[in-house]
C-alpha positions, 0 to 999 in steps of 0.5 A: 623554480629556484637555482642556487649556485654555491661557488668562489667566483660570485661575480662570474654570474650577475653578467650572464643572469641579466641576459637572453632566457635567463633575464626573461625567466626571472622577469616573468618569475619563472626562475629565481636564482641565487649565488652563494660565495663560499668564502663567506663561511670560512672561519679563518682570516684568509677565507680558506676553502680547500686544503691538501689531500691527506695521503699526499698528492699534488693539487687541493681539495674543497673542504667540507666546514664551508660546504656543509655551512653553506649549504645549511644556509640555504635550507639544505640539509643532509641527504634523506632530510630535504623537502621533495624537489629539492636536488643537490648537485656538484659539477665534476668531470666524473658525472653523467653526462648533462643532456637535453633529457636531464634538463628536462628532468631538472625543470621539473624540481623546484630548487636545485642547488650547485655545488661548483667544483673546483681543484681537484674536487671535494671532501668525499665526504660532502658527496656521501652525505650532501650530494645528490649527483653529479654532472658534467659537460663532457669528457674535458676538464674545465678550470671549475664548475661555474661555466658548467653552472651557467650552462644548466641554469640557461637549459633549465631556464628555457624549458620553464613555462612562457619563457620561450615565446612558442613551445614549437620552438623547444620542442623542434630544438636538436635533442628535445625529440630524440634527433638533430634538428633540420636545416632552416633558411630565412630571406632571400631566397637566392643569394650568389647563386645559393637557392633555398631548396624549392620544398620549403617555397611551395606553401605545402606544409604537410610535405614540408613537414615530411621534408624536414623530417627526413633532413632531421634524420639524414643529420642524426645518421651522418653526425650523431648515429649513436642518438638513432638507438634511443630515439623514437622512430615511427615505422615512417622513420624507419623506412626512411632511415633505410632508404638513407642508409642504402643511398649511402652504400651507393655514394649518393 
């Protein structure tokens, strides 16, 4: 698949790209990215890309000249006139939250293009006519859209095929199934007097597994209750989840 970051801040990416998932998947050519610096379709001497809001009003906006230009130079076009699997989107506080599930969905096209917001957003315009989407990290405001980029590229990055050596490894990862992930431990097993708990030392795989299934969702119900709602719980979760619910009516 192919990323396109359109942004004022080209340099912020070459750095990251060249390390962790992201270098493995464009390596084994999973994953091609480019960075568009806007700049670079302005038509004045100063390379102007925002203006004030008409209406007043403090604070700029992103104009739509080089948004549009830029845009076309990469192969996007308006809306409606895209090849399929091409998705548009613009990062801004205002957008759906990203999440483990639109990660995955994004894994499934074949270009993204990402429109790095900056000041106080965008000509309304580009939206209605070129954006797809937006998305967000959470309820705070960044100084711009780049690190809301880079954070997409590096989720996207690992769900594609043979960049993360063991499917088992994304499949387990918080989210991925609905919960937070258990607890893990690795050598040595006692270290001042802090042991590894003893189920993980017994070499019983199928009472490790119902161990950590258990810690998984004793995480999500004391952390992230709100994740227990859409998940996908067995009758066995179910009854374990009362089980852990009643132990902490008691204190336990």
């Amino acid at each position: 698949m192919k990323i396109t970051l359109i942004t004022i801040f080209p340099d912020m990416f070459p750095a990251v790209f060249a390390e962790g998932m992201i270098r493995v998947a464009r390596e084994k050519g999973r994953l091609e990215t480019q960075v568009v610096n806007l700049r670079d379709f302005t038509d004045d001497p100063h390379r102007t890309v925002d203006d004030a809001p008409f209406g007043g009003g403090v604070g700029m906006v992103l104009k739509i000249e080089p948004l549009d230009r830029a845009l076309a130079s990469v192969g996007v076009g308006e809306k409606g006139s895209r090849e399929p699997g091409t998705r548009v989107l613009l990062t801004s506080p205002q957008g759906r939250k990203l999440t483990q599930d639109g990660a995955i969905e994004y894994a499934a096209l074949e270009h993204i293009v990402v429109v790095c917001g900056r000041y106080k957003g965008v000509d309304e315009r580009v939206f209605e006519h070129f954006i797809d989407e937006e998305f967000s990290l959470g309820d705070f405001i960044l100084s711009g859209g780049e690190p809301a980029a880079l954070c997409l590229v590096d989720a996207v990055a690992r769900l594609l095929p043979d960049v993360v050596g063991k499917l088992d490894s994304v499949e387990s990862d918080s989210f991925h199934s609905g919960l937070l992930d258990h607890a893990y431990y690795t050598r040595p097993a006692e270290y001042k007097g802090w042991k590894v708990p003893e189920i993980l030392m017994s070499g019983h795989h199928g009472n490790i597994a119902l161990a950590r299934r258990e810690e998984a969702l004793r995480r999500t119900l004391a952390r992230r209750p709100d994740l227990l709602d859409r998940a996908p719980l067995t009758d066995a979760d179910r009854k374990v989840l009362r089980k852990l619910m009643r132990e902490r009516e008691r204190g336990v």
